[in-house]
N, C-alpha and C positions, 0 to 999 in steps of 0.2 A: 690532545684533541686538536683537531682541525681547528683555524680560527673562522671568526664569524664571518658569514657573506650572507647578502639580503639578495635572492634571485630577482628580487623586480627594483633592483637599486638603479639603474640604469632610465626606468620609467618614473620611478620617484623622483629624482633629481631636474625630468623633464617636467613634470609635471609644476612641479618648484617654479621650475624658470619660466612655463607659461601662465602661473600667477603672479610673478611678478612683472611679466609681459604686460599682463591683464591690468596690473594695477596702476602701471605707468601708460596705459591709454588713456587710464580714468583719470589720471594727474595731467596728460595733455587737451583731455576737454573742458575741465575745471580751469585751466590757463588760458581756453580758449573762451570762455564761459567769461571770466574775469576782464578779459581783454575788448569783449563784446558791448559788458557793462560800462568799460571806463570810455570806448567810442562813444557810447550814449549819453554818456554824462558830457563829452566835450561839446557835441552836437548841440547838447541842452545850452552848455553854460555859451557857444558861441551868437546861437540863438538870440540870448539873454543879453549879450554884451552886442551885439546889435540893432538889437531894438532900444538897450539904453542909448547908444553913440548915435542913432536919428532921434530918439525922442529927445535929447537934453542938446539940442543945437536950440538957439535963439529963432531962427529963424529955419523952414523946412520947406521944401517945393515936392508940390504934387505927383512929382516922379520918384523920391526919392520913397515916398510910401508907398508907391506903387511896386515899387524894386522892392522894398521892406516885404512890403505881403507876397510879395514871388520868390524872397529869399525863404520867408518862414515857411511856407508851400512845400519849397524843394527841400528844405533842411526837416520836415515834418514826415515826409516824404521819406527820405533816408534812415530816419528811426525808425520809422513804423519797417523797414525792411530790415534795419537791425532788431528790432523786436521776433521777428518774427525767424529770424539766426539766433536767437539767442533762446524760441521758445523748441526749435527743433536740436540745439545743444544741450538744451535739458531734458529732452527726452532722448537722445544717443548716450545720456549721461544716468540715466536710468536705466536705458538697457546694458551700458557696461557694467556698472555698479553690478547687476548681477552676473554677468561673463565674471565679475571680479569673485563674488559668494562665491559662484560653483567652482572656479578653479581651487581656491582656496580649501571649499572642502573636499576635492579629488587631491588638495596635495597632503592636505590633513589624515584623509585616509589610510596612505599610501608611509605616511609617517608613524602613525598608528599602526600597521601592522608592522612596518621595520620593527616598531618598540618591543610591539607583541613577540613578535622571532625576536629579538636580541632577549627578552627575560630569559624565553625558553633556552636558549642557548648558555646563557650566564648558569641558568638552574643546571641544564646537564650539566655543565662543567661544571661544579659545586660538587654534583654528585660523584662525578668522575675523582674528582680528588680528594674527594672525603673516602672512596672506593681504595683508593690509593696508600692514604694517609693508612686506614685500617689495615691493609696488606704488610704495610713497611710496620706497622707497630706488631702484628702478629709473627712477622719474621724477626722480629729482633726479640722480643718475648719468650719465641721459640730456641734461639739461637742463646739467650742467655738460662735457659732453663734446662738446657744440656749441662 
């Protein structure tokens, strides 16, 4: 018997590879996602560290709170634009998430009918040589019964 070959092996394998295409864009928004977060957080905590470093001086001039309130403005400022990267990376990261599902189950499919062809094949062959085995046992049966 012929050995096995899957006629759409060629599309399966691509398929394969554009989910896990799929999957590693979804791991490069979740990185960027991540990265977006830990900006915000620096933002926050430098914020935080200077408004303590003017509030705990002994003594403080009228500019310096003035500069205080135009820094937390501008630094307030920059979050809300990182919020707002960060709320349009979770929605790119929603619609990959399912670029990710679908590919995954067009490669599922594609896996599943390989399986499907390979039983059938295994079963012919099964048959073929169970066909076989009975032939060589009838010839020899015959051959000693002379």
């Amino acid at each position: 018997m012929k050995r096995f070959t899957f006629p759409l092996e060629r599309v399966r394998r691509w398929r394969s590879e554009q989910a896990d295409l799929e999957e590693l864009k979804l791991q490069q928004l979740r990185a960027e996602m991540g990265r977006l977060e830990s900006a915000r957080l620096s933002l926050t905590a430098e914020i935080t560290g200077a408004e303590r470093r003017v509030l705990d001086q002994f003594s403080m001039d009228a500019i310096e709170l003035t500069s205080l309130g135009s820094y937390r403005l501008h630094m307030q400022h920059r979050i809300r634009e990182l919020d707002t990267r960060k709320d349009q990376c979770a929605a790119k990261i929603v619609e990959q998430r399912q670029r990710v599902m679908e590919a995954r189950r067009q490669a599922e499919l594609l896996d599943r009918l390989r399986g499907k062809a390979l039983d059938e094949w295994e079963s012919a062959l099964n048959k073929e040589q169970e066909a076989l085995a009975s032939e060589l046992f009838l010839a020899k049966s015959t051959r000693n019964a002379r």
